[in-house]
N, C-alpha and C positions, 0 to 999 in steps of 0.2 A: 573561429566560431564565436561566437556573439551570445552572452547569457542574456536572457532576458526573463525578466520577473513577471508571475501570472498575477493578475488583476480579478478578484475575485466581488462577483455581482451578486447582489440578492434582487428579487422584485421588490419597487413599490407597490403600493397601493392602488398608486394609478398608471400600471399595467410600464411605469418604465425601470431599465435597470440602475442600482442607486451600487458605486462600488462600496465592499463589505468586506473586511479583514476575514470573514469566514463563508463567506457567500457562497451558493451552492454553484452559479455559473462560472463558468468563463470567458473569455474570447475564443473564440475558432484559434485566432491566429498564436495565440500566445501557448495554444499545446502543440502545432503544429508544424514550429519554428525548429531548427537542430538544436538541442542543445549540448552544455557543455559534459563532457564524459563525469562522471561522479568521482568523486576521492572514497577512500577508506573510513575517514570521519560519517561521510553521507546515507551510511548504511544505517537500517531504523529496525532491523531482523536477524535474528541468528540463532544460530542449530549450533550444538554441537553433536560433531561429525558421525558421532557413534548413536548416538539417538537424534535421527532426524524427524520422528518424529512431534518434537518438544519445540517450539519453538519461544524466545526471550527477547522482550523489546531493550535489552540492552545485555552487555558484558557483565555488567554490576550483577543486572536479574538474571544472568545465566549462573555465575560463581554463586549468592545467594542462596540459590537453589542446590547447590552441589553441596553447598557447606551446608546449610541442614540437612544433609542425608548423608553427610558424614563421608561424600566422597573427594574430598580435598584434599591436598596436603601439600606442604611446600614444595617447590619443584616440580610439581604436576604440570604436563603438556597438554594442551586441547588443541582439536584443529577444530578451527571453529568457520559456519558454511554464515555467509550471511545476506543481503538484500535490502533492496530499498521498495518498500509498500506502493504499488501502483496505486490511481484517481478508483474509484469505485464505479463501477457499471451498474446500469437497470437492463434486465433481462426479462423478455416477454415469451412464456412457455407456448409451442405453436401446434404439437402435440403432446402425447404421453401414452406409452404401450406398456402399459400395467404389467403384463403377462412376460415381458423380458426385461421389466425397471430400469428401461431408457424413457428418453422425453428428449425432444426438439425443441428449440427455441431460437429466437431474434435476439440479437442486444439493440436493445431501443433508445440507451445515451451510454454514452463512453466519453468520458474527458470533458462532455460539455457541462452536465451537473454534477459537481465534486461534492459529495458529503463528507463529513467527518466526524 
């Protein structure tokens, strides 16, 4: 499998794509590609195991957290659950049934305009 690096476009002004270290586009081809499985290191999210509700963009900001609330101590084990942050979607709401607080919707971009 073959890594390959996403190429990120913003618009010009006149209407072409100009590439942008943070641009909101992409290429079709360049999220569409296999890529390579992720390591350990590549994860940008993590729980620990017992309150999954909490989530820490790093190891540091998890322990951090634990150590001002005083539940640290040397020796201490965590099993820690973690993830790598997926591109961000736009989602276009197609209904909404007030009376049972569901709602329907389209995703209207996925992968082709990346925010951050």
């Amino acid at each position: 499998m073959i890594e390959q690096e996403i190429t990120r476009f913003d618009m010009d002004m006149d209407g072409s794509m100009e590439p942008s270290e943070h641009g909101q586009w992409v290429r079709y081809e360049d999220v569409t590609q296999p890529r390579k499985p992720l390591k350990d290191e590549d994860a940008d999210m993590f729980w620990n195991r017992d309150d999954g509700e909490t989530c820490h963009g790093s190891i540091e900001e998890f322990l951090n957290d634990e150590i001002c609330q005083g539940f640290v101590e040397a020796g201490a084990e965590f099993t820690m659950m973690r993830a790598k942050k997926l591109s961000d979607m736009r989602i276009k709401i197609t209904s909404v049934d007030e009376e049972n607080c569901e709602a329907k919707y389209e995703i209207i971009e996925a992968a082709h305009c990346v925010k951050e």
